[in-house]
C-alpha positions in Angstrom: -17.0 -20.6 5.4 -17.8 -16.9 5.3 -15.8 -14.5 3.4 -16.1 -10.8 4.8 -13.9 -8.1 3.8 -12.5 -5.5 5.9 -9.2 -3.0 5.9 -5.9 -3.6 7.4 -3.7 -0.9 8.7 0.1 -1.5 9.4 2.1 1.2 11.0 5.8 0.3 11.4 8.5 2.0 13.2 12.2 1.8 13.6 12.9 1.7 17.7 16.1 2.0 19.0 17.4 0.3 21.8 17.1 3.5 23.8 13.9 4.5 22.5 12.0 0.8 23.2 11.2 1.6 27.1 9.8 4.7 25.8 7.4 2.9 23.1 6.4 0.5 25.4 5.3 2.7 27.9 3.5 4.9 25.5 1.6 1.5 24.0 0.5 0.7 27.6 -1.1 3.7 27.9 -2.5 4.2 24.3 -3.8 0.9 23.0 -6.5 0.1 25.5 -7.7 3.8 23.9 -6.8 2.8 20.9 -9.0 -0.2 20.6 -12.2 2.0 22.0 -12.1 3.6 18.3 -15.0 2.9 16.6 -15.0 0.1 13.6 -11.3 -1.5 15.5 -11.8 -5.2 15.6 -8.3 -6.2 16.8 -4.9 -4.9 17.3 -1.8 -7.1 17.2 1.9 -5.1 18.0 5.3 -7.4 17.2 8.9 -6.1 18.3 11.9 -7.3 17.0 14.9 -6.0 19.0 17.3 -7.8 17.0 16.4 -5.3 13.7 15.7 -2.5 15.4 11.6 -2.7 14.4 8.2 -2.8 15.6 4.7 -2.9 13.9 1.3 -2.5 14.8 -0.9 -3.9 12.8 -5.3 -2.9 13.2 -7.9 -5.1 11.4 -10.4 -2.6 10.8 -14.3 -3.2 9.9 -14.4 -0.3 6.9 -12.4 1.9 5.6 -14.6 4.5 7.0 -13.3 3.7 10.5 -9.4 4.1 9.7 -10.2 7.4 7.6 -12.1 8.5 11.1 -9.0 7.9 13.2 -6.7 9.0 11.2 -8.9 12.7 11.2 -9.2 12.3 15.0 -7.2 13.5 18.0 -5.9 9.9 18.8 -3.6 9.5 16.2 -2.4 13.0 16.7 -0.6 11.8 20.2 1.1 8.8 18.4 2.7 11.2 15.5 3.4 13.8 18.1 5.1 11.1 20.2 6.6 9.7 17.2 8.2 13.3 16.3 9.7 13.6 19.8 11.5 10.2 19.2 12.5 10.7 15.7 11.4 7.4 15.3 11.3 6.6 11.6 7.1 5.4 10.8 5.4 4.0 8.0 1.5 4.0 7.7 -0.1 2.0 5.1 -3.5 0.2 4.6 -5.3 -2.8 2.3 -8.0 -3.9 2.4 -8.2 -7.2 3.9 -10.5 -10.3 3.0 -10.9 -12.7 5.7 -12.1 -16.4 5.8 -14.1 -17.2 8.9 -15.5 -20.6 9.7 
């Protein structure tokens, strides 16, 4: 079993029941980009409806990568679309050690 370690991002949102059509269409459009980013190794994205919550949640390779997106133009859209919501996000990151068999 190989240990490798990596970085985890989790950005979490309150969504409102008026707002969710809106998220989901913007995710359509912005995670296929999203995973093109350079050092992503997967993206997983839960909603809960009943509390009013999503997250996204980016296994990254380094912490080089996240620090790259989060200076590039691709997270700009999500914060700008976030702001035109009012949607209520959280963005934190740990570094992550996996066990692969």
């Amino acid at each position: 079993q190989e240990i490798v370690n990596m970085l985890i991002s989790i950005t979490s949102s309150k969504v409102s029941t008026e707002q969710a059509p809106k998220v989901e269409k913007f995710l359509e459009e912005f995670l296929p980009r999203f995973k093109q980013e350079l050092g992503v190794v997967a993206i997983y994205h839960y909603k809960r409806p009943e509390k009013g919550d999503e997250a996204t949640i980016v296994i990254w390779e380094d912490e080089k990568s996240l620090k790259r997106y989060r200076e590039g133009k691709l997270i700009k859209e999500a914060i700008a679309f976030e702001q035109k919501l009012g949607m209520q996000t959280t963005r934190e990151a740990y570094t992550l050690m996996l066990a692969i068999k």
